[in-house]
Backbone as numpy.savetxt, mean C-alpha at the origin, in Angstrom:
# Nx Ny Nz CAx CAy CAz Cx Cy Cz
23.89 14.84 -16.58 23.63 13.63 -15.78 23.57 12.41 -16.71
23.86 11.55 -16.21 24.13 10.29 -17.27 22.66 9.63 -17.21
22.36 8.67 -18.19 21.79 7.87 -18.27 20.71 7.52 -17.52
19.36 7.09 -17.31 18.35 6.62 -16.23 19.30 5.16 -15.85
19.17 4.90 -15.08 19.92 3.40 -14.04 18.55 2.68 -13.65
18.04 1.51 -14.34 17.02 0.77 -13.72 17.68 -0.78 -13.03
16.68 -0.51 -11.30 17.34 -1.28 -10.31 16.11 -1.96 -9.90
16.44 -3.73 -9.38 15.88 -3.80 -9.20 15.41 -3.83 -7.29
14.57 -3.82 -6.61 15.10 -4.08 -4.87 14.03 -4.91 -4.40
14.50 -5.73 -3.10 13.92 -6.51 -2.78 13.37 -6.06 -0.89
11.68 -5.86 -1.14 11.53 -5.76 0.17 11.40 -7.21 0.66
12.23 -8.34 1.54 11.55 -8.91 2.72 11.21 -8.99 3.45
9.95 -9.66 3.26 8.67 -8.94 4.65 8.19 -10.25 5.04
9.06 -10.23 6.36 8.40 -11.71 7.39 6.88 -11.61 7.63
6.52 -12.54 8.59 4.94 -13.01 9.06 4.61 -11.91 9.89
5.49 -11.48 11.18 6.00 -10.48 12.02 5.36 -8.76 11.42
5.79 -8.50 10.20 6.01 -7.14 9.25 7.39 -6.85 9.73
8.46 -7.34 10.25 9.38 -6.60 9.93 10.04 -6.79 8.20
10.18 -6.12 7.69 11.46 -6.17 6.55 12.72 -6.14 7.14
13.66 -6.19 5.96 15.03 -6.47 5.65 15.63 -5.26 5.45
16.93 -4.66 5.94 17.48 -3.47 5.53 19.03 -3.73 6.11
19.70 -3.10 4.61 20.62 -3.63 4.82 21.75 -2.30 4.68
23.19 -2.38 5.59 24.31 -1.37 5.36 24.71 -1.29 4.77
25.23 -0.21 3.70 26.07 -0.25 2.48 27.48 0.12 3.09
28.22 -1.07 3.02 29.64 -1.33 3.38 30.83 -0.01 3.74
31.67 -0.20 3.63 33.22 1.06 3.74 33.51 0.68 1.88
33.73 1.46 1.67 34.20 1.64 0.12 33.18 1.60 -1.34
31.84 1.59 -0.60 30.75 1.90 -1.69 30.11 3.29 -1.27
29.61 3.72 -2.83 28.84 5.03 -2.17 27.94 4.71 -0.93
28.03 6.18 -0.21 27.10 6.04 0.42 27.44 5.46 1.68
27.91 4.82 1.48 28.53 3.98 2.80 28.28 4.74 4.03
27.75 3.29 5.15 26.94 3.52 6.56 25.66 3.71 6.52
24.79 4.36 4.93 23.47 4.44 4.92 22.81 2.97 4.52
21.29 3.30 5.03 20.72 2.22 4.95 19.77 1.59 3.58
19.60 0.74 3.25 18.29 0.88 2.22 17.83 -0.71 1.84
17.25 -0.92 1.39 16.85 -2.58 0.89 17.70 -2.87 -0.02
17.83 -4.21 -0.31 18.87 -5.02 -1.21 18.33 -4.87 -2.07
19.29 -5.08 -3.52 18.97 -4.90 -4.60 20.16 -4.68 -5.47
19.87 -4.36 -7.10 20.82 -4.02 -7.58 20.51 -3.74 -8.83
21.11 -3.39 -9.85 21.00 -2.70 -11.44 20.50 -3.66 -12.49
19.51 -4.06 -13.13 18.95 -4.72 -14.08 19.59 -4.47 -14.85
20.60 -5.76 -15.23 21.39 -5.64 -15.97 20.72 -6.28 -18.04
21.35 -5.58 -18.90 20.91 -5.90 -19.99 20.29 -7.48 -20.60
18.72 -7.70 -20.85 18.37 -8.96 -21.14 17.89 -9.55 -20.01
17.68 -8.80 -19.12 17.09 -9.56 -17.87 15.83 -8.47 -17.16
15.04 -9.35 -17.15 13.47 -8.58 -16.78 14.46 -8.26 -15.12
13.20 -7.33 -14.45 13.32 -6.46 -13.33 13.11 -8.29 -11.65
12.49 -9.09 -12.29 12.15 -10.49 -11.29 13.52 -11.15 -11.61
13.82 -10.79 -12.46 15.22 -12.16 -12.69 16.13 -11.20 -12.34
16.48 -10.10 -12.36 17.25 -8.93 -11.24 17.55 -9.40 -10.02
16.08 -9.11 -9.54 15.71 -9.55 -7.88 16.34 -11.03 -7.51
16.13 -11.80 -8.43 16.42 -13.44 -7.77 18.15 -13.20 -7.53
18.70 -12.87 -8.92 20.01 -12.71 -8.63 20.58 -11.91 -7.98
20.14 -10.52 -7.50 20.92 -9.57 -6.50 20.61 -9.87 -5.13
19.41 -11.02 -4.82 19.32 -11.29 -3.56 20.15 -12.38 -3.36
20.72 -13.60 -3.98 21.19 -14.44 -4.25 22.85 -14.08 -3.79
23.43 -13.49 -4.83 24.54 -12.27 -4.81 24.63 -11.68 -3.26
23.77 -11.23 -3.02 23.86 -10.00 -1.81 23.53 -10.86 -0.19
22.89 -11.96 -0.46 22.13 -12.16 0.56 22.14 -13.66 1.01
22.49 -14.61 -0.04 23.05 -15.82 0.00 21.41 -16.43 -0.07
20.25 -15.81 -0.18 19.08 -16.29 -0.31 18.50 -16.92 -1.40
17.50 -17.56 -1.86 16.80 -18.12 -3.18 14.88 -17.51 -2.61
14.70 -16.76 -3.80 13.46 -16.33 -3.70 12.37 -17.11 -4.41
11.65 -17.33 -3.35 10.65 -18.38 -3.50 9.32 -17.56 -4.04
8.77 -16.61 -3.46 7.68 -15.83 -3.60 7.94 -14.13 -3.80
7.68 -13.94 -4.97 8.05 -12.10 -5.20 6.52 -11.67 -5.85
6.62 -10.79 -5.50 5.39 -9.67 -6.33 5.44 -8.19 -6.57
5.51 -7.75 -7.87 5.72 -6.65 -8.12 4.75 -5.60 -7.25
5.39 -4.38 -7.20 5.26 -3.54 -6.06 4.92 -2.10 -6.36
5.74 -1.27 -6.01 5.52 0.28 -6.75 7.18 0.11 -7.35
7.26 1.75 -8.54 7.95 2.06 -9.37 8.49 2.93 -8.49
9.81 3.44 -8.10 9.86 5.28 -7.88 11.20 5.49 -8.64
10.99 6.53 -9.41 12.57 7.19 -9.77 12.58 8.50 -8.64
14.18 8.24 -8.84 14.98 9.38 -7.64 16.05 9.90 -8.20
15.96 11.25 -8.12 17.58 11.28 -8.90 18.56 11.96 -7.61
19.43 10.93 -7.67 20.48 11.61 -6.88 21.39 12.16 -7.54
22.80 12.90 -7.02 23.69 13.89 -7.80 24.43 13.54 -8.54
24.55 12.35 -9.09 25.32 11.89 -10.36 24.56 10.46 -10.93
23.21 10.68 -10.62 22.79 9.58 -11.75 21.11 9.37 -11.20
20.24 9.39 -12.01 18.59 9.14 -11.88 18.69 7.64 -12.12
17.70 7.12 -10.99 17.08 5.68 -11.28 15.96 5.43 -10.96
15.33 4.24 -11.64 14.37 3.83 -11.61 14.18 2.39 -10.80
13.27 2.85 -9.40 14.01 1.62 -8.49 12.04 0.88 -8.59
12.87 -0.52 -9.14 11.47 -1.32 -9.23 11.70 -2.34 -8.37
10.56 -1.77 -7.24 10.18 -2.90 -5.67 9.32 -4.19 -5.80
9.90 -5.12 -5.37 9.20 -6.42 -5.26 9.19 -6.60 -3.40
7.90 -6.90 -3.10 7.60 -7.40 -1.95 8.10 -8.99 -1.93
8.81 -9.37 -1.03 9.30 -10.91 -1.40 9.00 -11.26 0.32
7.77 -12.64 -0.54 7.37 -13.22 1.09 7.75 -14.46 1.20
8.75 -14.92 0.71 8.96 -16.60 0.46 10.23 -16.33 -0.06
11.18 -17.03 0.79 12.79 -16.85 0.74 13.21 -18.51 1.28
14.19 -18.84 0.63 15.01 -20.34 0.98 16.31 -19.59 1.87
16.78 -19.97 2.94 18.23 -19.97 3.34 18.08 -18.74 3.96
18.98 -18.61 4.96 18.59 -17.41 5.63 19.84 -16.07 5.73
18.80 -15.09 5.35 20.18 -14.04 5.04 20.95 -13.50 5.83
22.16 -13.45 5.11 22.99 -13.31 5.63 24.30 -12.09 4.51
25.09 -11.56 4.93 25.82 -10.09 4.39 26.86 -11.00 3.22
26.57 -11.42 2.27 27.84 -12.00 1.58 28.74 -10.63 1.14
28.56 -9.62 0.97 29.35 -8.40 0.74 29.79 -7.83 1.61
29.66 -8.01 3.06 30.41 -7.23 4.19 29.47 -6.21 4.85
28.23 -6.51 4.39 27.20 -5.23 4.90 26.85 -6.00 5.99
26.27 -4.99 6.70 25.18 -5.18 7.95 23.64 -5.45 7.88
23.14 -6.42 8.06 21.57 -6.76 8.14 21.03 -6.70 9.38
19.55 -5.98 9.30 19.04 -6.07 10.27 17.19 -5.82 9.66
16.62 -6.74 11.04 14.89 -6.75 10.63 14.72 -5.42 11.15
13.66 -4.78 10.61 12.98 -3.46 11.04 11.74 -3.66 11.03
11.09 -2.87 11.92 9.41 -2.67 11.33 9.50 -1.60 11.30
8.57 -1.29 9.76 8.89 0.06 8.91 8.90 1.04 9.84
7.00 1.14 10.48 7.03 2.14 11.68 7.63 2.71 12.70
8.94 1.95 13.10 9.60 2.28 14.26 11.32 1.45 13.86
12.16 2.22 12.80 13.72 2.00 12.77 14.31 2.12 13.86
15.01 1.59 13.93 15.95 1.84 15.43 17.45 2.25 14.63
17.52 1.76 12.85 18.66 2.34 12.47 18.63 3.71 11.89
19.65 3.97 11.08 19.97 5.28 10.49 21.12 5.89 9.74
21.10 6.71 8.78 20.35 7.15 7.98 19.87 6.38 7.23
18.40 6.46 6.37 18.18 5.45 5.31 18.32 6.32 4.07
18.78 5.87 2.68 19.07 6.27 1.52 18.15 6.96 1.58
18.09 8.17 0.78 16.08 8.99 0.71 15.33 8.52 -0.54
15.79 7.47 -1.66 15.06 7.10 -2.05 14.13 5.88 -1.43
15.06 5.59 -0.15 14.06 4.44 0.24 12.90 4.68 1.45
12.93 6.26 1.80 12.37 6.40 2.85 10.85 6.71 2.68
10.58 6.68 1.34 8.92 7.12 1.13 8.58 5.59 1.54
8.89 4.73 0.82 8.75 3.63 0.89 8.53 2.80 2.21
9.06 3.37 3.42 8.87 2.80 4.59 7.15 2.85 4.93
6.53 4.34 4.63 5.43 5.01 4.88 4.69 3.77 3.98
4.49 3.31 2.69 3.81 2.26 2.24 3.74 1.35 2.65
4.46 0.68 3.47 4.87 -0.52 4.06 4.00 -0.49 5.14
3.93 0.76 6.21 2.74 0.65 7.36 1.55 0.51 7.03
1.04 0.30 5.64 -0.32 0.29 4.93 -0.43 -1.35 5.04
-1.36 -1.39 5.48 -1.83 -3.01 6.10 -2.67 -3.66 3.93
-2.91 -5.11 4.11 -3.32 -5.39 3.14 -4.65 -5.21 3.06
-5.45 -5.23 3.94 -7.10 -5.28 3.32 -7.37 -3.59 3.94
-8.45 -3.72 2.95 -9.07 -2.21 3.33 -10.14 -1.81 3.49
-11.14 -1.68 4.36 -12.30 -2.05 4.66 -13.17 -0.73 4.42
-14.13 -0.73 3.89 -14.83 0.08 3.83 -16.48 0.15 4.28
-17.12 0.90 5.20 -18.24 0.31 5.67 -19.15 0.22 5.74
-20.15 -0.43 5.80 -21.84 -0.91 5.52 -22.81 -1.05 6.01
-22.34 0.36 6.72 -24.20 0.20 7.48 -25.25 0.17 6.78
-25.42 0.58 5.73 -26.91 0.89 5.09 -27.73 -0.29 4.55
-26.56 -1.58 4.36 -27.02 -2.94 3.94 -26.89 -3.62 5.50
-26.15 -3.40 6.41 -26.21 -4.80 7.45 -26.81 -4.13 8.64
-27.37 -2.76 8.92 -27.87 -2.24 9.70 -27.23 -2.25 11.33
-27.28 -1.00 12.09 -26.48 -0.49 13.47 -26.18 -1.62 14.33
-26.90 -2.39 14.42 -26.68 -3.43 15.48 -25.65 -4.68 15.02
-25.92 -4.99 14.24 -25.04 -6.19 13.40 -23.86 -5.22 12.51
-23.64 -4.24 12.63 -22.62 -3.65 11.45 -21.47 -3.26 12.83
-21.97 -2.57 13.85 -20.73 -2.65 14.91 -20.70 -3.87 15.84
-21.18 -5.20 15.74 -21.07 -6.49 16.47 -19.58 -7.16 15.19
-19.67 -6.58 13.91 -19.19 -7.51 13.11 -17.91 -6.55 12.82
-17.59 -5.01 13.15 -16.86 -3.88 13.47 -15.52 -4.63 14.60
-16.50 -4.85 15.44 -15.57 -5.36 16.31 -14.82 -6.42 16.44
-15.55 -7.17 15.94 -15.35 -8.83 15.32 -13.84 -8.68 14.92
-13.81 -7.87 13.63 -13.01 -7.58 12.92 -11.70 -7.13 13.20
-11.96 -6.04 14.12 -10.62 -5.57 14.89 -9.97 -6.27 15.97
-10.89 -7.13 16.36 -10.01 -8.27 17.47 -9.38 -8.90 16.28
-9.38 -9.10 15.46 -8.74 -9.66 14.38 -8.30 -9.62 13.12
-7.70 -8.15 13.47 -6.53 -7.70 13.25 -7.00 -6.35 12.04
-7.97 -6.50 11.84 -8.25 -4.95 10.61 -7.42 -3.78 11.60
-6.99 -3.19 10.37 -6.14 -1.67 10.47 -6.38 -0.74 9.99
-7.14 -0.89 8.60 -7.76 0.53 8.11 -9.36 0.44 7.67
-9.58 1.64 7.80 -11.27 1.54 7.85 -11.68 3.01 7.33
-12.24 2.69 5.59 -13.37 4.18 5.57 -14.62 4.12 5.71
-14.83 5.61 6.42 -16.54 5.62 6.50 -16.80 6.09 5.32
-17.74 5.47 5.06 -18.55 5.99 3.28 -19.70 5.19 3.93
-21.05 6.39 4.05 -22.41 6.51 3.98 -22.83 7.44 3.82
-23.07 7.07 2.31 -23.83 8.32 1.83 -25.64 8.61 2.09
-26.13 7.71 2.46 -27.32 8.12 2.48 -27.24 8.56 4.30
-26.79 8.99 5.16 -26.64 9.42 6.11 -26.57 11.12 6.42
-27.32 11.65 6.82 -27.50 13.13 7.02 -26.15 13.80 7.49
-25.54 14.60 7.42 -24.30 15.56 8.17 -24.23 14.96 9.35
-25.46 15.23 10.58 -25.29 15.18 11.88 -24.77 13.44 11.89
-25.77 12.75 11.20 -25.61 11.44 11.57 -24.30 10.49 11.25
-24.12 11.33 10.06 -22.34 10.62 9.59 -21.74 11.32 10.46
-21.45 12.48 11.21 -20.90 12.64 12.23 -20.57 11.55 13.83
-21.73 11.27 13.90 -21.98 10.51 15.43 -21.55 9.26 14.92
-21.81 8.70 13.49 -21.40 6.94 13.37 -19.54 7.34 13.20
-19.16 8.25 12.16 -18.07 8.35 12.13 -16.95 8.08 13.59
-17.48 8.87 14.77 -17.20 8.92 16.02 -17.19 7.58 16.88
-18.16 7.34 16.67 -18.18 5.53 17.11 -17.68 4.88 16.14
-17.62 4.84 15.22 -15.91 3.74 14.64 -14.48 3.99 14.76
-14.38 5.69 15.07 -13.31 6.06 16.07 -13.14 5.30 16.89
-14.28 5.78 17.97 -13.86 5.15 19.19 -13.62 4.17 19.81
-14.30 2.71 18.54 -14.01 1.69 18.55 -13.24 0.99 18.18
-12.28 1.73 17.21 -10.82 1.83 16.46 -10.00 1.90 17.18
-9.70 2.76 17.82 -9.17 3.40 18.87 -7.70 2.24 19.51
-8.78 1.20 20.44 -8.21 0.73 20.82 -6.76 -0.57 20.34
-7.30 -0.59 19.40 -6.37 -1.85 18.13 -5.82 -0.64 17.13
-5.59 0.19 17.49 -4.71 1.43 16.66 -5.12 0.79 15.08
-6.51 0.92 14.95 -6.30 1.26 13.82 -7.15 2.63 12.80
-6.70 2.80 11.81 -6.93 4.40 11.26 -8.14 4.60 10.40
-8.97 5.44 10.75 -9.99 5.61 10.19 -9.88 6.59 9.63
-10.84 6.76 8.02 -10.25 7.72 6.72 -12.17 8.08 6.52
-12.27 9.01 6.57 -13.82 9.65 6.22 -13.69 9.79 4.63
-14.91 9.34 3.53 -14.86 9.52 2.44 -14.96 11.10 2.12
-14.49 11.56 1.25 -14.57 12.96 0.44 -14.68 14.04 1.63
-15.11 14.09 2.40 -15.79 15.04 3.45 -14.08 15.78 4.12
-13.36 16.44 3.65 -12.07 16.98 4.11 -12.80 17.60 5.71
-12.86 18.65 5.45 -13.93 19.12 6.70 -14.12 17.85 8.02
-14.97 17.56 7.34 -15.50 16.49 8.59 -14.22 15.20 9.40
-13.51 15.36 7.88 -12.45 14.43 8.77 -11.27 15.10 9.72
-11.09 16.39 9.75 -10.65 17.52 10.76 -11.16 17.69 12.05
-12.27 17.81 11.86 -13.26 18.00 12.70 -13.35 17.04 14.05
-13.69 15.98 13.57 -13.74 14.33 14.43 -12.55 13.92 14.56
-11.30 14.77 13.95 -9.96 14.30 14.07 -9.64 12.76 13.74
-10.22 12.68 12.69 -10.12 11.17 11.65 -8.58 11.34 11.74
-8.35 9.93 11.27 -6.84 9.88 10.92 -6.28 10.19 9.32
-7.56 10.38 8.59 -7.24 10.77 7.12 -8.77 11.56 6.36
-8.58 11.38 4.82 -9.36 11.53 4.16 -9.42 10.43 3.13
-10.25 10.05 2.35 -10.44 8.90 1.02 -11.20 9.86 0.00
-10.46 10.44 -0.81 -10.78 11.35 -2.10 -11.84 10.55 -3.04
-12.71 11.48 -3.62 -13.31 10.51 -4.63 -12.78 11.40 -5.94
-13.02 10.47 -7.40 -12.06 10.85 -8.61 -12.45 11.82 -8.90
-13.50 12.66 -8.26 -13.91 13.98 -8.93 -12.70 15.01 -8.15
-12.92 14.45 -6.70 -11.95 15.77 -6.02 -10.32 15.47 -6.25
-10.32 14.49 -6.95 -8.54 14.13 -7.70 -8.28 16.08 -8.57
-9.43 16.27 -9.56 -9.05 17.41 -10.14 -9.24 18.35 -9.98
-9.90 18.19 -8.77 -10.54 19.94 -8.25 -9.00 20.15 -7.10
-8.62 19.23 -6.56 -8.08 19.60 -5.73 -6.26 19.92 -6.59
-5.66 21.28 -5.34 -4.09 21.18 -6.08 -3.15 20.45 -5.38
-3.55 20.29 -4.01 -2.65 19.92 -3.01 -3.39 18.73 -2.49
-2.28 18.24 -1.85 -3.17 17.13 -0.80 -3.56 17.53 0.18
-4.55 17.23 0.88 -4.87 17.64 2.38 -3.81 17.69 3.31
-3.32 18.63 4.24 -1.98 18.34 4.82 -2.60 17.72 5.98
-2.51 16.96 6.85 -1.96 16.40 8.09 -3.04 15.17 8.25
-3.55 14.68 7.28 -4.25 13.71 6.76 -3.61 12.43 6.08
-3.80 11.48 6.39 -3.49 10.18 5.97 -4.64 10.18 4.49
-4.20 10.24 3.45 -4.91 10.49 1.65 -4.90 9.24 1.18
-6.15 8.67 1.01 -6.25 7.57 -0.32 -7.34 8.58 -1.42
-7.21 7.93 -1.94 -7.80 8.42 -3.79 -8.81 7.31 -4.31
-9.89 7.77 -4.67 -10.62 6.61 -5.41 -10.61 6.43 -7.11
-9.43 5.63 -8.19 -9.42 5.88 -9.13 -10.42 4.93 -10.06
-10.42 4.94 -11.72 -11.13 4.43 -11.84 -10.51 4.01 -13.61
-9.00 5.22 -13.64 -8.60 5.16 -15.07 -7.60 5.54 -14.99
-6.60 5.80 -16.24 -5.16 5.88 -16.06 -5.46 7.28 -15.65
-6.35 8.69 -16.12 -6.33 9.92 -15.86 -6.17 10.21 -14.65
-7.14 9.23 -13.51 -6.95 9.28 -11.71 -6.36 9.28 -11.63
-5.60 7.74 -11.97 -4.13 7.71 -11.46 -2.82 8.55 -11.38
-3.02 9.08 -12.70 -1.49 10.10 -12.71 -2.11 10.97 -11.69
-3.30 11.55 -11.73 -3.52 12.54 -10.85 -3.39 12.51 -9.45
-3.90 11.52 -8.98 -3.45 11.24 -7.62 -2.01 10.98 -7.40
-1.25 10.29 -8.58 -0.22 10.45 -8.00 0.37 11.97 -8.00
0.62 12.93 -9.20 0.98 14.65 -8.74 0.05 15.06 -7.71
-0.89 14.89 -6.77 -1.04 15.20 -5.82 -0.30 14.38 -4.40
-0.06 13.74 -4.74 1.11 12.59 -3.75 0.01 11.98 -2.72
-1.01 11.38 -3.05 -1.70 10.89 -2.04 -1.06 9.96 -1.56
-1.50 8.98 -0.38 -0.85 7.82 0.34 -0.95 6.56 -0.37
-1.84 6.46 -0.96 -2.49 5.15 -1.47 -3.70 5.53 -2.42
-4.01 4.91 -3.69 -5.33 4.92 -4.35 -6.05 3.55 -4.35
-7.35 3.74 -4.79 -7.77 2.02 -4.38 -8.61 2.13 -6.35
-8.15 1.08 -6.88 -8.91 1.44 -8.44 -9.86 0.03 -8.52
-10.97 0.70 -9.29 -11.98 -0.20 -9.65 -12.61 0.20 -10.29
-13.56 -0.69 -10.91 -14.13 -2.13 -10.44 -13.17 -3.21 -11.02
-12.76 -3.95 -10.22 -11.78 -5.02 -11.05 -12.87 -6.41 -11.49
-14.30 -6.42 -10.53 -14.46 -7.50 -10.83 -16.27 -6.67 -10.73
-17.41 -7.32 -11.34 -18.82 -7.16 -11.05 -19.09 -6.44 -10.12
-20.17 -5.89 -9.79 -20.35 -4.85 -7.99 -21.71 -5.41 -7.90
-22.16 -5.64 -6.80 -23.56 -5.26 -6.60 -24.23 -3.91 -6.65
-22.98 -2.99 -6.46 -23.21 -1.47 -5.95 -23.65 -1.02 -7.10
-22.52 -1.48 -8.70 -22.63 -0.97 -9.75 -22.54 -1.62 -10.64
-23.82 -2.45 -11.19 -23.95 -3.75 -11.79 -23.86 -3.14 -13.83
-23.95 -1.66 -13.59 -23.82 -1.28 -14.91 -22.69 -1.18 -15.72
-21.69 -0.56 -14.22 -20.20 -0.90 -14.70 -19.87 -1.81 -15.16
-18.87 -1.56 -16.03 -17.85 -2.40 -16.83 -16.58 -2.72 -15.92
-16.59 -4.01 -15.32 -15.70 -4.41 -14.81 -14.20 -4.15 -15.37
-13.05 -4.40 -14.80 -11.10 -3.80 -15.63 -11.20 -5.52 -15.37
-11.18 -6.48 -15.06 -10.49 -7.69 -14.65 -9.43 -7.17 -14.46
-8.47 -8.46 -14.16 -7.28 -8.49 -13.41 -6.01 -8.20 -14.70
-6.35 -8.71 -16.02 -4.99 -8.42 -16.92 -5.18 -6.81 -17.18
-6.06 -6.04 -16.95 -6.35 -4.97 -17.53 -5.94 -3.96 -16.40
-6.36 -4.39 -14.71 -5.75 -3.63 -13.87 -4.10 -3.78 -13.68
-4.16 -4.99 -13.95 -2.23 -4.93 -13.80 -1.78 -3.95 -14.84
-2.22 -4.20 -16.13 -1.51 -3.14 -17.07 -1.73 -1.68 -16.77
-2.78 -1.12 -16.28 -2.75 0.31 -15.53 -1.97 0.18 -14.60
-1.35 -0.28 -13.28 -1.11 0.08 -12.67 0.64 -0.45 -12.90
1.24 -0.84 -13.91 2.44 -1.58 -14.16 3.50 0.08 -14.13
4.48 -0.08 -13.47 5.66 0.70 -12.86 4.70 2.15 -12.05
3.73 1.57 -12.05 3.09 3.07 -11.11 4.04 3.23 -9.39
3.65 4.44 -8.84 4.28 4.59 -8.19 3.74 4.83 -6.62
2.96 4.37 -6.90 1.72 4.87 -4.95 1.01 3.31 -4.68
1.22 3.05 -3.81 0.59 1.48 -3.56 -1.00 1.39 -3.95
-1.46 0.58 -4.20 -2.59 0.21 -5.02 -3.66 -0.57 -4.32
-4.38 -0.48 -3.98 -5.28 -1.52 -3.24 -6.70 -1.56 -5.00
-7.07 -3.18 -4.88 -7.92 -3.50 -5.53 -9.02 -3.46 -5.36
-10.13 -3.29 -5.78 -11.88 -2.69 -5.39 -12.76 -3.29 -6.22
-13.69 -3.97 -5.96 -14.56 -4.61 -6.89 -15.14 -5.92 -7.13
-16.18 -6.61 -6.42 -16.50 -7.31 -6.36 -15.35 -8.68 -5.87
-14.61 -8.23 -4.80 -13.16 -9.10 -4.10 -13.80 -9.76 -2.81
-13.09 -10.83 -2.47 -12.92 -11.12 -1.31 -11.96 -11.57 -0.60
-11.27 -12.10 0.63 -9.83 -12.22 0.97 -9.80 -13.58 0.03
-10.13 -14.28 -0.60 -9.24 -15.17 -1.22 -8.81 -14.40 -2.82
-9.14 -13.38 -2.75 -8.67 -12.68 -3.92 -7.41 -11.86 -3.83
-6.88 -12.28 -2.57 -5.89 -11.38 -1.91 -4.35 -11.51 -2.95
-4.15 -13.11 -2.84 -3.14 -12.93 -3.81 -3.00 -12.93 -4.70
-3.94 -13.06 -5.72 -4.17 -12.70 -6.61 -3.86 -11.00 -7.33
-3.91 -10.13 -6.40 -3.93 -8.93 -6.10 -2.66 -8.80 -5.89
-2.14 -9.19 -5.49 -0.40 -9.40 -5.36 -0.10 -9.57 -6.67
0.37 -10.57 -6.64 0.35 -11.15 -8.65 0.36 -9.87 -9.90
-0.88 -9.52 -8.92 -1.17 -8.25 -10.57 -0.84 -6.84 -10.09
0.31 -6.76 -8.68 0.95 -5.90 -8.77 0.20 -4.56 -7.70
-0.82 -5.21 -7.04 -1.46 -4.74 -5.92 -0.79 -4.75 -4.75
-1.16 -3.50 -3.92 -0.96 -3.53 -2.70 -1.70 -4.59 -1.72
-2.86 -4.45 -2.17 -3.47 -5.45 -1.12 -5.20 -5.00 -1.83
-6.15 -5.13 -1.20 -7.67 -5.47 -1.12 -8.44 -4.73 -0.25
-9.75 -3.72 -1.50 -10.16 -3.18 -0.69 -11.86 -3.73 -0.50
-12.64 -3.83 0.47 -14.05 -4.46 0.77 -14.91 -3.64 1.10
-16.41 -3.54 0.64 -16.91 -3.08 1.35 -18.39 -4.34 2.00
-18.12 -5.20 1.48 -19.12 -6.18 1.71 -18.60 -7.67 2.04
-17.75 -8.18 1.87 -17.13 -9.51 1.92 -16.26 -9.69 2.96
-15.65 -8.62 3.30 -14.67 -8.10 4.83 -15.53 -8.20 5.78
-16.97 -7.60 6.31 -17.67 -8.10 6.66 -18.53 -9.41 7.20
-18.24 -10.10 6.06 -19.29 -11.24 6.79 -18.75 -12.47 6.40
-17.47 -12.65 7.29 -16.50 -13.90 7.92 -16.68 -13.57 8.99
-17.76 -12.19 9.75 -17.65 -12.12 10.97 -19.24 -11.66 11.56
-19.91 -12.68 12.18 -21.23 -12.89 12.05 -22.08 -12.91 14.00
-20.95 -12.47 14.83 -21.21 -11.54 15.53 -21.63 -12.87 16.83
């Protein structure tokens, strides 16, 4: 097999969430399948100055706003590459096929086209991962004000939600778990029980949220579970990724109240862990949504809260 091939691709992702996906023409490989624009980082040119020019090239566009994304290599039958994703939310001119391909918006969750390349199809599954990530607080804002500000939230627009209370007995993380179900429910969005595999079966959660201990105890991922990972070092990370979880969330990027002993990563130190990684990334640690793009920038998926998500919404 020849050579690794590093490419670069461009997801555009309107206000909407649909992205960009585009046909690969009559007379290129592949041809009729689908996949995001992009193209081969050519010698002397970083993986962003790729992107400007193969969207430019391909798409007749000028990229205004990019942010590095996940890494994945794929090897297909005559050549391995290394395809490095930029989320691009800020585009000049509107695209259009300068090569003869077919464009069309999608939302990841529901294609109406087909086939998509298979290196690009993990990638759709990251894309339904919303940006903030809420994690929740009863034990500081107490039952009455923690589901007034629950709800708050989901009229406006939260999508993912773990339960983590630990000072809560079996029975009782059972019954709260159930009522943020059921209050989820209706705004489809997915609730992930911390560490407790079991319990999130049980209540028929929509996932699990690993903590870094069960990264090495475990061999497999939970099957029919939506998997985040709680990392904390490069060791998590690889690990969660050979277990193929959905998402990891790493911290502390910034001070905690939770864990004032910890040693914060700041932001140059989490970008460099998580630089060509390959599982979307949410940030953890003393954040709040104006830390959102910032989190972008350094190569994040998005932002995870367990206290600041909270209380923009005061019931």
């Amino acid at each position: 097999m020849s050579k690794v091939v590093n490419a670069a691709v461009a997801v555009l992702l309107r206000a909407d969430g649909q992205v960009l996906i585009a046909q690969r023409p009559e007379g290129k490989p592949w041809a009729g399948w689908w996949e995001f624009p992009g193209g081969k980082i050519e010698s002397g040119e970083t993986a962003l100055e790729a992107l400007k020019r193969e969207v430019e090239e391909e798409l007749g566009s000028t990229v205004i706003e990019a942010y590095p994304w996940l890494t994945r290599h794929f090897d297909y039958p005559d050549r391995s590459v290394n395809l490095h994703f930029f989320i691009v939310r800020g585009w000049q001119g509107e695209p259009h096929g300068r090569e003869g391909q077919q464009l069309v918006w999608q939302f990841p969750d529901n294609l109406t086209v087909s086939p998509m390349l298979p290196a690009n199809e993990p990638i759709l599954n990251a894309l339904c991962l919303p940006s903030i990530y809420a994690i929740t607080n009863l034990a500081e804002r107490g039952e009455a004000l923690f589901f007034i500000q629950l709800e708050a939230s989901l009229k406006a627009g939260l999508k993912l939600i773990q339960v983590r209370e630990k000072h809560l007995s079996a029975g009782e993380l059972k019954i709260f778990a159930q009522r943020v179900m059921q209050l989820s429910s209706p705004y489809s969005a997915k609730v992930l029980i911390n560490a407790d595999i079991d319990l999130a079966l049980e209540v028929g959660a929509d996932g699990v949220h690993l903590t870094s201990d069960q990264l090495s105890m475990l061999d497999a991922k939970p099957e029919g579970l939506l998997c985040g990972a709680s990392c904390h070092h490069a060791a998590d990370l690889e690990a969660a990724a050979r277990l193929g979880v959905d998402f990891v969330v790493l911290s502390p990027v910034m001070n905690t109240q939770s864990h004032p002993e910890v040693v914060s990563l700041g932001w140059a130190a989490f970008s460099k862990l998580i630089e060509g990684y390959t599982l979307p990334v949410y940030a953890l640690g003393g954040l709040s949504n104006e830390d959102l793009q910032q989190a972008w920038i350094s190569g994040a998926h998005g932002i995870a809260m367990q206290r600041s998500v909270w209380q923009d919404y005061h019931g």
